[in-house]
N, CA, C and O atoms as a Maestro MAE file, in Angstrom:
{
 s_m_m2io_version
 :::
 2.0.0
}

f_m_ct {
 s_m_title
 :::
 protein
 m_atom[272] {
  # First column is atom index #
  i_m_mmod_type
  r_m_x_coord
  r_m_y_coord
  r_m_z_coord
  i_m_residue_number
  s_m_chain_name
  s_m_pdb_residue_name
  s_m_pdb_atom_name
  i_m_atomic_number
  :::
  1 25 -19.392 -3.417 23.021 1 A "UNK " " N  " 7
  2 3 -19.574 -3.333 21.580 1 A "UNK " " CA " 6
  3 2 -18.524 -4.214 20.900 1 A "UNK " " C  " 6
  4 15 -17.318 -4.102 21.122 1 A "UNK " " O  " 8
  5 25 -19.094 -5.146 20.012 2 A "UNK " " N  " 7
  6 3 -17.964 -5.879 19.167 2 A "UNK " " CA " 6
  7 2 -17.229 -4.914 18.134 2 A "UNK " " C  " 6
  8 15 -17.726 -3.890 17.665 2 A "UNK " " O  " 8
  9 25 -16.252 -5.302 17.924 3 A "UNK " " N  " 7
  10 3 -15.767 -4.517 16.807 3 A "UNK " " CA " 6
  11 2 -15.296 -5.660 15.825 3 A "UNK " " C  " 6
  12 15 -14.848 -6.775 16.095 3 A "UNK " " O  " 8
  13 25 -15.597 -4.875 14.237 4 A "UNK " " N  " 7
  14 3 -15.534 -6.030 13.175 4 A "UNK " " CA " 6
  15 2 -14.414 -5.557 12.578 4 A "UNK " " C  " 6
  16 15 -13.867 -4.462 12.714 4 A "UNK " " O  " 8
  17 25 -14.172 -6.336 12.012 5 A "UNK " " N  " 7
  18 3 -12.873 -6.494 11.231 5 A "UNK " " CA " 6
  19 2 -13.479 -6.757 9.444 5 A "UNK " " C  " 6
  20 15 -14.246 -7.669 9.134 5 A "UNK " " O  " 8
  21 25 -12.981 -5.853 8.586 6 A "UNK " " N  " 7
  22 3 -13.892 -6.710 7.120 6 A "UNK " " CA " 6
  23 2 -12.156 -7.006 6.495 6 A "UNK " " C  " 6
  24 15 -11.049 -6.468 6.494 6 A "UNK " " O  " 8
  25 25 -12.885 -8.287 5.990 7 A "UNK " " N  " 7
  26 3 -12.073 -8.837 4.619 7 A "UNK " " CA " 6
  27 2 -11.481 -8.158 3.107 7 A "UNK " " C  " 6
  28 15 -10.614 -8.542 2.322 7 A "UNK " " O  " 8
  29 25 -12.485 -6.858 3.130 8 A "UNK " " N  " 7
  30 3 -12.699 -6.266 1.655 8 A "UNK " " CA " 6
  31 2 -13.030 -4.923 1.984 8 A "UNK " " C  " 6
  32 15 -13.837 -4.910 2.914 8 A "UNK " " O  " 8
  33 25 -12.686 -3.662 1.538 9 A "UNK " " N  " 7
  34 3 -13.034 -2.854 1.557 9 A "UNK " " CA " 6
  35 2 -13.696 -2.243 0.298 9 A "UNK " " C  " 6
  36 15 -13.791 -3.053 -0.625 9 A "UNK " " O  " 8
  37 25 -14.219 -0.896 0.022 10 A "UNK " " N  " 7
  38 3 -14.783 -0.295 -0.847 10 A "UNK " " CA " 6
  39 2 -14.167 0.360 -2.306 10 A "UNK " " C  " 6
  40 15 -13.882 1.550 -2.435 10 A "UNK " " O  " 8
  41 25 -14.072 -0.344 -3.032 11 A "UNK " " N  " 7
  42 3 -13.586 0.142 -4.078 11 A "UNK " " CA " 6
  43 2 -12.154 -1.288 -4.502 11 A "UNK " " C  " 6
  44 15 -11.569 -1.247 -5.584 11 A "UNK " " O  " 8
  45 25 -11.981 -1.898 -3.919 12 A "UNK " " N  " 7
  46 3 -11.387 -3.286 -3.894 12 A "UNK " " CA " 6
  47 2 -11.799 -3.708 -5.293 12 A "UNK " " C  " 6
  48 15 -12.948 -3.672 -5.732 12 A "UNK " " O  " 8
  49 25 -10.662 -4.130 -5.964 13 A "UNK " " N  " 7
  50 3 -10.727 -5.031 -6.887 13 A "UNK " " CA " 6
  51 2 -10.627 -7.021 -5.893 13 A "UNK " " C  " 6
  52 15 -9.669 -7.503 -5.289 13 A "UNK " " O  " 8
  53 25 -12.049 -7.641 -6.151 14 A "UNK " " N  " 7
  54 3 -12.079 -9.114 -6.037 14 A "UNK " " CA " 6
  55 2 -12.576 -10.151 -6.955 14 A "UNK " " C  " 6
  56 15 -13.357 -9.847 -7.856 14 A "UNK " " O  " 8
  57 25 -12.302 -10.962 -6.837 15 A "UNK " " N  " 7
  58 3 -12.644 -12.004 -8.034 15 A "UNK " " CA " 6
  59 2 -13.647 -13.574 -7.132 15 A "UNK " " C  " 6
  60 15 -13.084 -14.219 -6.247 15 A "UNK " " O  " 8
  61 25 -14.669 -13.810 -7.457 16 A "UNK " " N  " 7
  62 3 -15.361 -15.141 -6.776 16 A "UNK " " CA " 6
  63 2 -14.910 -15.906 -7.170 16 A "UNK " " C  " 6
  64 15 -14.406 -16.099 -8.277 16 A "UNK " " O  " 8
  65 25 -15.088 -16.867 -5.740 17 A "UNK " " N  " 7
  66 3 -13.937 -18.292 -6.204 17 A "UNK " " CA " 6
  67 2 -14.124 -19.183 -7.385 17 A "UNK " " C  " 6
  68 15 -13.402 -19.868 -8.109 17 A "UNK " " O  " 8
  69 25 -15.772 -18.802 -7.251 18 A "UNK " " N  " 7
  70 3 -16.384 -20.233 -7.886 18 A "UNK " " CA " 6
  71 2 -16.343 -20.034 -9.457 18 A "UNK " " C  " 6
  72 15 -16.441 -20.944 -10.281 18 A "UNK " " O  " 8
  73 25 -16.163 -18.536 -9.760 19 A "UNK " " N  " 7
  74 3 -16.292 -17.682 -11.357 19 A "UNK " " CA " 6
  75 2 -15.686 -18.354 -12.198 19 A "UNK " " C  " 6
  76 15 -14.712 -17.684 -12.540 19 A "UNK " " O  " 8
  77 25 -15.709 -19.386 -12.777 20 A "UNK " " N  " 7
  78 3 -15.313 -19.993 -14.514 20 A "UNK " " CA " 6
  79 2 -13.942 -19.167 -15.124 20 A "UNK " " C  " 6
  80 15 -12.832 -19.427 -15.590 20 A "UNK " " O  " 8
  81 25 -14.564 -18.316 -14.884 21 A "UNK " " N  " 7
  82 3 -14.194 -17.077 -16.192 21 A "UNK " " CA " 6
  83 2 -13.089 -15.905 -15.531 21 A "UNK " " C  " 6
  84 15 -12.288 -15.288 -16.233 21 A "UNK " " O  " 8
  85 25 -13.257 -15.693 -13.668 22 A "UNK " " N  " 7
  86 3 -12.849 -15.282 -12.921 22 A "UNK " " CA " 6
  87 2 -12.584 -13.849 -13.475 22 A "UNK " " C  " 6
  88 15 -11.475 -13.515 -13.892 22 A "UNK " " O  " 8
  89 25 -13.782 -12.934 -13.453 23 A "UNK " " N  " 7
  90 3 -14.029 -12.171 -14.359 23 A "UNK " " CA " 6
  91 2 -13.669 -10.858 -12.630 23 A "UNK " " C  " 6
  92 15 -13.737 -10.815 -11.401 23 A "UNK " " O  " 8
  93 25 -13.316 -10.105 -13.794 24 A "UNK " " N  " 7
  94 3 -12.984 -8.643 -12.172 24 A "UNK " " CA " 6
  95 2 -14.085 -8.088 -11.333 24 A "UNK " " C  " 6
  96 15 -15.077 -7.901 -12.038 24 A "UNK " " O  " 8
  97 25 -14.242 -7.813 -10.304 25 A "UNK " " N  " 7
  98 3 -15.783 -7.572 -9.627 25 A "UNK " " CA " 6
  99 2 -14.973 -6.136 -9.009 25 A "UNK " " C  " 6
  100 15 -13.756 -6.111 -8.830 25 A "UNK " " O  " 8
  101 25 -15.749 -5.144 -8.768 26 A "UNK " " N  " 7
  102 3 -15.311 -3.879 -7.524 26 A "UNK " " CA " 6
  103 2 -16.274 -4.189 -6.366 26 A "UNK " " C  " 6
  104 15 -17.485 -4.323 -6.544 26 A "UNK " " O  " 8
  105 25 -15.713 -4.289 -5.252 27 A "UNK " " N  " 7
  106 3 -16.616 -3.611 -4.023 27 A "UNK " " CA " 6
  107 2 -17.273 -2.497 -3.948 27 A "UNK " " C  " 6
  108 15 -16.653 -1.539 -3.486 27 A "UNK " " O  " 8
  109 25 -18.633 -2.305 -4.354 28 A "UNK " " N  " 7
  110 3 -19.282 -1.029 -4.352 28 A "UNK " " CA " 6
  111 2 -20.443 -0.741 -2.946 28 A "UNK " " C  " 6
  112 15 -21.304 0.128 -2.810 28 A "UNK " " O  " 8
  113 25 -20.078 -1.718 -2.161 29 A "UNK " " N  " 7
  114 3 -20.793 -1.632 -1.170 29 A "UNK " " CA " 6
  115 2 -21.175 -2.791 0.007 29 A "UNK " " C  " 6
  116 15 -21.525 -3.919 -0.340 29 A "UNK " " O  " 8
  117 25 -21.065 -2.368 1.555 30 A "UNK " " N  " 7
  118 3 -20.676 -3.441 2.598 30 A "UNK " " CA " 6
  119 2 -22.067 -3.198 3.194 30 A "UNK " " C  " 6
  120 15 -22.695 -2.160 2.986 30 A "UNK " " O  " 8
  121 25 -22.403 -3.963 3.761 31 A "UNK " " N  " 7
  122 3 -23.855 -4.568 4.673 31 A "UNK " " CA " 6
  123 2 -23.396 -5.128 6.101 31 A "UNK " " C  " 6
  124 15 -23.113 -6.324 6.175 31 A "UNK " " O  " 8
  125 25 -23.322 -4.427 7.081 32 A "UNK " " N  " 7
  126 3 -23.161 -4.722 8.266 32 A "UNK " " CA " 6
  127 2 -24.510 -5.423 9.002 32 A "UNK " " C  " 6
  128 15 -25.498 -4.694 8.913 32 A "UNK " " O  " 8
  129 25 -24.649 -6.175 9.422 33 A "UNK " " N  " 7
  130 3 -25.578 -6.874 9.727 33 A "UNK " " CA " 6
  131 2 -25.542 -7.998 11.319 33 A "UNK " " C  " 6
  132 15 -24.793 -8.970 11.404 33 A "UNK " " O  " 8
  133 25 -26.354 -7.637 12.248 34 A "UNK " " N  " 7
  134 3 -26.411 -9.009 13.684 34 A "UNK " " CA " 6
  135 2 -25.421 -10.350 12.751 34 A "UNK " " C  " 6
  136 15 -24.306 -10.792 13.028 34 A "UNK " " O  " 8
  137 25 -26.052 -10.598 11.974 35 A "UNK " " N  " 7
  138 3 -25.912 -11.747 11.413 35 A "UNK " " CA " 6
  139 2 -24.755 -12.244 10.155 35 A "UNK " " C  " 6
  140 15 -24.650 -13.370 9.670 35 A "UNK " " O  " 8
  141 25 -24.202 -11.395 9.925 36 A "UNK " " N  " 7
  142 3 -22.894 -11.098 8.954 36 A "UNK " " CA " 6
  143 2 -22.653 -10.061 8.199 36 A "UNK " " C  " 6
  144 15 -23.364 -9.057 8.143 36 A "UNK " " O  " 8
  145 25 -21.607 -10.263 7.565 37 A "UNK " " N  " 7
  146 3 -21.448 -9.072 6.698 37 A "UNK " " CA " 6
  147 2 -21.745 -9.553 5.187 37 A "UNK " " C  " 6
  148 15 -21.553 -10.676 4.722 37 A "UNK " " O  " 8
  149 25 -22.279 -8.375 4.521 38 A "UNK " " N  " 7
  150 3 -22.362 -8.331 3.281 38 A "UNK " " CA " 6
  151 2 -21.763 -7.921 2.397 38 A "UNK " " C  " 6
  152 15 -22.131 -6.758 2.233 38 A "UNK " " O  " 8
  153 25 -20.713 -8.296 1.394 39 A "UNK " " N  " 7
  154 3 -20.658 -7.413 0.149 39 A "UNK " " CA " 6
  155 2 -21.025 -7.524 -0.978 39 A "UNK " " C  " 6
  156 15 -21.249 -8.575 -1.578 39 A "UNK " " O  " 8
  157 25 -21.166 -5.917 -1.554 40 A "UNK " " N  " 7
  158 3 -21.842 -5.626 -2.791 40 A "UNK " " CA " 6
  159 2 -21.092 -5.622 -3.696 40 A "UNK " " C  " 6
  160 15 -20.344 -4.654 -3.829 40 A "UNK " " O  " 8
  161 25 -21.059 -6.475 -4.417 41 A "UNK " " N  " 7
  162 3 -19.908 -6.354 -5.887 41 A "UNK " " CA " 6
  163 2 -20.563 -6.040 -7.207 41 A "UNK " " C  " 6
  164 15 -21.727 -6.413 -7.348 41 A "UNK " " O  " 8
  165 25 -19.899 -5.334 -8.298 42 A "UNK " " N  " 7
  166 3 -20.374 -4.539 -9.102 42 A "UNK " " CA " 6
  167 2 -19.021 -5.171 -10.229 42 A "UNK " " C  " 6
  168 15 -17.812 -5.077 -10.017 42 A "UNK " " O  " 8
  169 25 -19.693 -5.800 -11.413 43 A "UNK " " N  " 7
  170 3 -19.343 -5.906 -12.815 43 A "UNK " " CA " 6
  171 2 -20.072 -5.443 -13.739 43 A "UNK " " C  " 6
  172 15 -21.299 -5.393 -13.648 43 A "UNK " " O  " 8
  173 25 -19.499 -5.100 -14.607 44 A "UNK " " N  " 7
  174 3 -20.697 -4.736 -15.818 44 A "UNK " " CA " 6
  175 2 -21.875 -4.261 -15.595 44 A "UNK " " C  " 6
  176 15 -22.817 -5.023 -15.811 44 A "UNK " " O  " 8
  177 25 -22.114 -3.112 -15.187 45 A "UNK " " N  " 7
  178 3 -23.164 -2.584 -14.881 45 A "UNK " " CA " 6
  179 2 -24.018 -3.614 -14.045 45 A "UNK " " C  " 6
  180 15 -24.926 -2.916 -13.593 45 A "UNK " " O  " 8
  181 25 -24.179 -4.710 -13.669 46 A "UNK " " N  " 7
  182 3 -24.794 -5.363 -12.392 46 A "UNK " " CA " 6
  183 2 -24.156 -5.566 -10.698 46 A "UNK " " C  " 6
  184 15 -23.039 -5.806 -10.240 46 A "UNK " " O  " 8
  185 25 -25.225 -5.379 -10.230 47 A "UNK " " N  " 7
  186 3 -24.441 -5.444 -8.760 47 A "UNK " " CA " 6
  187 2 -25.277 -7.146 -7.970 47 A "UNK " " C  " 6
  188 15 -26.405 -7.562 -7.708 47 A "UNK " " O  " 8
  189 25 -23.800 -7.631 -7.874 48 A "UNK " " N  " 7
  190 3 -24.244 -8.817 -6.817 48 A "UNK " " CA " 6
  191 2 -23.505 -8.528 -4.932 48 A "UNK " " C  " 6
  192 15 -22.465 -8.047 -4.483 48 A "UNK " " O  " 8
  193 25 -25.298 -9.408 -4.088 49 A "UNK " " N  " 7
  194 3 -24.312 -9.330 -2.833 49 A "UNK " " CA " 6
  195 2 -24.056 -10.889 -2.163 49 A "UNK " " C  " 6
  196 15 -24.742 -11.898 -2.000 49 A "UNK " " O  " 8
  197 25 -22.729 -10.492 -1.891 50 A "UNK " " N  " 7
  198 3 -22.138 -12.130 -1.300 50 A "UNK " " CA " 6
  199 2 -21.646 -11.877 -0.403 50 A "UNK " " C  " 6
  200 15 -21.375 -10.678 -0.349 50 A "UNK " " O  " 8
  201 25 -21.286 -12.567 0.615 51 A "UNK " " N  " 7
  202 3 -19.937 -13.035 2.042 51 A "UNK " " CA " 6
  203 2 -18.847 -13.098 1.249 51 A "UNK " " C  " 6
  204 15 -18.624 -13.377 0.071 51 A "UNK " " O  " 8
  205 25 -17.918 -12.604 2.659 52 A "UNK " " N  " 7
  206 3 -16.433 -13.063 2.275 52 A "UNK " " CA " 6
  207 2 -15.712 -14.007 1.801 52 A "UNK " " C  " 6
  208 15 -14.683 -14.039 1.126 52 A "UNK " " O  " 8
  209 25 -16.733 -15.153 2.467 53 A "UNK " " N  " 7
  210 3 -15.849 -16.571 1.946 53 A "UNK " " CA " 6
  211 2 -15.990 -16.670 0.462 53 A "UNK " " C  " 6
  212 15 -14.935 -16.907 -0.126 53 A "UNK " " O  " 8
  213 25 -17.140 -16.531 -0.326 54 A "UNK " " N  " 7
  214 3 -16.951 -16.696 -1.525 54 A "UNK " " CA " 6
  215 2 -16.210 -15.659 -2.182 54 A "UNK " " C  " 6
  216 15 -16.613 -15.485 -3.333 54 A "UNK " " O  " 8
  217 25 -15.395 -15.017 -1.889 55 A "UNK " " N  " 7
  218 3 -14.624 -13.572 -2.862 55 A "UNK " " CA " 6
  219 2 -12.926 -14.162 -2.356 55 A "UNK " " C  " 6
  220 15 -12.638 -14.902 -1.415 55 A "UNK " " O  " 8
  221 25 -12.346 -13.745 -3.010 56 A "UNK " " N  " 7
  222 3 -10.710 -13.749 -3.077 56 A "UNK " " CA " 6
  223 2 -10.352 -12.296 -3.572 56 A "UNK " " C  " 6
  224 15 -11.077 -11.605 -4.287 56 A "UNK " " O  " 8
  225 25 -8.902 -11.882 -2.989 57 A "UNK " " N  " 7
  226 3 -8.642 -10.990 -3.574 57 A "UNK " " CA " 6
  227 2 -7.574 -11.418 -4.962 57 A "UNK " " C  " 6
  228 15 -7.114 -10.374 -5.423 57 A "UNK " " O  " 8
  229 25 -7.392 -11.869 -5.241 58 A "UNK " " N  " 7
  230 3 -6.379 -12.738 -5.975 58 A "UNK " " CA " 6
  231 2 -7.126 -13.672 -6.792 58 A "UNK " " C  " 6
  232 15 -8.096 -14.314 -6.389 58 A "UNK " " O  " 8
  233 25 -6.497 -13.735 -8.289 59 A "UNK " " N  " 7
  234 3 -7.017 -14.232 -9.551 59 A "UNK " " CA " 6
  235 2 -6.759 -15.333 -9.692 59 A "UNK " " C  " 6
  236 15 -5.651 -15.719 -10.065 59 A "UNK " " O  " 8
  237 25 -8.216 -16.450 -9.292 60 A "UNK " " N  " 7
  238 3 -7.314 -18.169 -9.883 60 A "UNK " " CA " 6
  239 2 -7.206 -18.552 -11.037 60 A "UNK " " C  " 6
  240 15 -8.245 -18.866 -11.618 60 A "UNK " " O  " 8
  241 25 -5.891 -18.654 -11.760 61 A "UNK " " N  " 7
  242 3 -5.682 -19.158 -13.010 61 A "UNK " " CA " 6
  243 2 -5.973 -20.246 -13.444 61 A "UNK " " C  " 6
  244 15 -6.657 -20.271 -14.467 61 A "UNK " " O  " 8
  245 25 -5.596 -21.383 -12.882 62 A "UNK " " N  " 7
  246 3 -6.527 -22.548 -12.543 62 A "UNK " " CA " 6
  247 2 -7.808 -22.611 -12.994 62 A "UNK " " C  " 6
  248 15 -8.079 -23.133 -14.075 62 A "UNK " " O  " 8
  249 25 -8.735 -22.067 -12.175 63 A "UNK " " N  " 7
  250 3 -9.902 -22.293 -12.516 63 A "UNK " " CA " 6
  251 2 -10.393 -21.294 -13.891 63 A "UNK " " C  " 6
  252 15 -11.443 -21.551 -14.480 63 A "UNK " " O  " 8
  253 25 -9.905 -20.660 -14.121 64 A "UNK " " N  " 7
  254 3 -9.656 -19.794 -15.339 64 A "UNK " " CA " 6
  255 2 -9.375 -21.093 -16.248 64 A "UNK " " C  " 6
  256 15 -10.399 -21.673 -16.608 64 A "UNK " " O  " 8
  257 25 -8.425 -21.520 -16.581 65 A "UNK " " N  " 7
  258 3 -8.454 -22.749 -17.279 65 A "UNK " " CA " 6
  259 2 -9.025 -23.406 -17.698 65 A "UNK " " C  " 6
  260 15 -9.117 -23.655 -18.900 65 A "UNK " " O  " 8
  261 25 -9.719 -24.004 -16.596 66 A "UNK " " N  " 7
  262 3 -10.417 -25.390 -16.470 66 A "UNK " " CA " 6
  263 2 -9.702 -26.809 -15.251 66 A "UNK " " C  " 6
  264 15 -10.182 -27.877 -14.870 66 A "UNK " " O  " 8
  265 25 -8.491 -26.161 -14.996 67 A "UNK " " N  " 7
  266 3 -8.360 -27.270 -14.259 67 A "UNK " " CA " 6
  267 2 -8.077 -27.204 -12.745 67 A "UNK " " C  " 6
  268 15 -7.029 -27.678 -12.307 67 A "UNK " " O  " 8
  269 25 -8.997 -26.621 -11.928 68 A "UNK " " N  " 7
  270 3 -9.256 -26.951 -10.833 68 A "UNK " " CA " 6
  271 2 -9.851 -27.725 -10.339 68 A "UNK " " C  " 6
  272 15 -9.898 -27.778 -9.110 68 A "UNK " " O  " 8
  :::
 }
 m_bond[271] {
  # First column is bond index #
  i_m_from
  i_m_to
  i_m_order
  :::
  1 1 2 1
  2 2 3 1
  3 3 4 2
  4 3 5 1
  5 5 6 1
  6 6 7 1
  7 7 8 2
  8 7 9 1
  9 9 10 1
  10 10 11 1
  11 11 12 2
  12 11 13 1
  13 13 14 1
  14 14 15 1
  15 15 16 2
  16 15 17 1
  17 17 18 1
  18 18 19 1
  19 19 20 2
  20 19 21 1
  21 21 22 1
  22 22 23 1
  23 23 24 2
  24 23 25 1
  25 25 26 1
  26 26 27 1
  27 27 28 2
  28 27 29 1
  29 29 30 1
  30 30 31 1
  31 31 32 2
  32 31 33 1
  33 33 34 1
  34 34 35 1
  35 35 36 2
  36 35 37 1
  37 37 38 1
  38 38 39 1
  39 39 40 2
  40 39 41 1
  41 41 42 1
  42 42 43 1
  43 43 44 2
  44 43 45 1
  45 45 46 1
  46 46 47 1
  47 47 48 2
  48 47 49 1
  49 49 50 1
  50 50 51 1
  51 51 52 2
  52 51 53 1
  53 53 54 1
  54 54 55 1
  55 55 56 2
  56 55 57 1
  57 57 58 1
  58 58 59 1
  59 59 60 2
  60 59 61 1
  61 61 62 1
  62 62 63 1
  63 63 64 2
  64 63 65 1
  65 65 66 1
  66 66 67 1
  67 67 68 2
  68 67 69 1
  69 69 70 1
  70 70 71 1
  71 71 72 2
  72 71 73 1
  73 73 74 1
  74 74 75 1
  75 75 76 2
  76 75 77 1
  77 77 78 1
  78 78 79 1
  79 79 80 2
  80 79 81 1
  81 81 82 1
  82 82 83 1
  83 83 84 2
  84 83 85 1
  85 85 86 1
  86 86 87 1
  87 87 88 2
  88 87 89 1
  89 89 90 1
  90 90 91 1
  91 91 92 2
  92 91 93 1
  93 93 94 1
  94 94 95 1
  95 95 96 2
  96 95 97 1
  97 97 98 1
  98 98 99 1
  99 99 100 2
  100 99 101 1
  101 101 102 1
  102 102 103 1
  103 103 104 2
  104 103 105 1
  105 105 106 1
  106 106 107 1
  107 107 108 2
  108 107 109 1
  109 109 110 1
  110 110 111 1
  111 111 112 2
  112 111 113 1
  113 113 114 1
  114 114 115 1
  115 115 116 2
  116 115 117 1
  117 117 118 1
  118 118 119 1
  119 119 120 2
  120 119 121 1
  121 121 122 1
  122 122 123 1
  123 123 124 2
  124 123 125 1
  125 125 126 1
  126 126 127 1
  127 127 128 2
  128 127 129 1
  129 129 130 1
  130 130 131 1
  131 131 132 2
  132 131 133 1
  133 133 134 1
  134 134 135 1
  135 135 136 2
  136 135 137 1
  137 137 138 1
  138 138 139 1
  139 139 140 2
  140 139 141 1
  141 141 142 1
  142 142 143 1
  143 143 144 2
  144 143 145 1
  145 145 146 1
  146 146 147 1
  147 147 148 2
  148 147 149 1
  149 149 150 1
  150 150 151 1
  151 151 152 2
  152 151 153 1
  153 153 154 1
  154 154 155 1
  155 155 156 2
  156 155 157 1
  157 157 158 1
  158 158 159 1
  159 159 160 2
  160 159 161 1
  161 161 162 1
  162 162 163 1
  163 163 164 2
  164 163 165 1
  165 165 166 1
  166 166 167 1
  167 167 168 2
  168 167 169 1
  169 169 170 1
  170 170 171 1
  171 171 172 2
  172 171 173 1
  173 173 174 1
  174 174 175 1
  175 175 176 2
  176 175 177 1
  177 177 178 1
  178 178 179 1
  179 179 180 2
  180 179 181 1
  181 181 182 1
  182 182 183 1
  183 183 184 2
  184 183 185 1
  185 185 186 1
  186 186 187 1
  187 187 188 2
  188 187 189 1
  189 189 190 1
  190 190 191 1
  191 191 192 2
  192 191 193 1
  193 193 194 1
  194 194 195 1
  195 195 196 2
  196 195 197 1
  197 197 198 1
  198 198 199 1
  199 199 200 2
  200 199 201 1
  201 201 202 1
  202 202 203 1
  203 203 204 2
  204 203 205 1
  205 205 206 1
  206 206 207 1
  207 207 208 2
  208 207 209 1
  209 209 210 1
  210 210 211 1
  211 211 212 2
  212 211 213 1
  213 213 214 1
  214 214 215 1
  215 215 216 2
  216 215 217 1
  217 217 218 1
  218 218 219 1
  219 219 220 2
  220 219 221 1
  221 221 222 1
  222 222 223 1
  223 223 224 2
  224 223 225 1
  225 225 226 1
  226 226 227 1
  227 227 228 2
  228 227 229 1
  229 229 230 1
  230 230 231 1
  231 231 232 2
  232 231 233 1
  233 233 234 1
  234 234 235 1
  235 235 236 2
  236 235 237 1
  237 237 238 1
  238 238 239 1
  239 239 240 2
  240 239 241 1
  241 241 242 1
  242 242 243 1
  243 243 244 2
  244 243 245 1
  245 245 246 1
  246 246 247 1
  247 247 248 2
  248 247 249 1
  249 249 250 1
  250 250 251 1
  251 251 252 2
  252 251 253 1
  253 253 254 1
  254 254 255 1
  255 255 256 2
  256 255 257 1
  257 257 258 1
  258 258 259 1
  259 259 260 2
  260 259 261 1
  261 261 262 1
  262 262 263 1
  263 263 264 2
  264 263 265 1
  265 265 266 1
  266 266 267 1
  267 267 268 2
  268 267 269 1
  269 269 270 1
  270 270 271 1
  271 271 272 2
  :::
 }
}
């Protein structure tokens, strides 16, 4: 049996890399899957699901800006 390791746990404050605005997201839910993992992130009453690579736990100011 593999054993996984996650990036993010449940209830995690993360922010997406790519977010403009780098607006606060919660982890409200993980997707174990053959094929990767999923998480469920929850702002404003909507829930999106993404991979790890696109989430950070840490706020880019930078791109908050504009100048990344």
């Amino acid at each position: 049996m593999k054993e996984i390791v996650l990036a993010f746990y449940i209830g995690q404050i993360v922010y997406l890399k790519t977010d403009l605005e780098q607006e606060k997201y919660f982890v409200t839910g993980i997707e174990i899957r053959q094929t990767g993992v999923k998480y469920f992130i929850s702002s404003k009453g909507y829930e999106s699901a993404v991979y790890d690579f696109e989430l950070t736990k840490d706020q880019n100011v930078l791109v908050k800006l504009g100048i990344d």
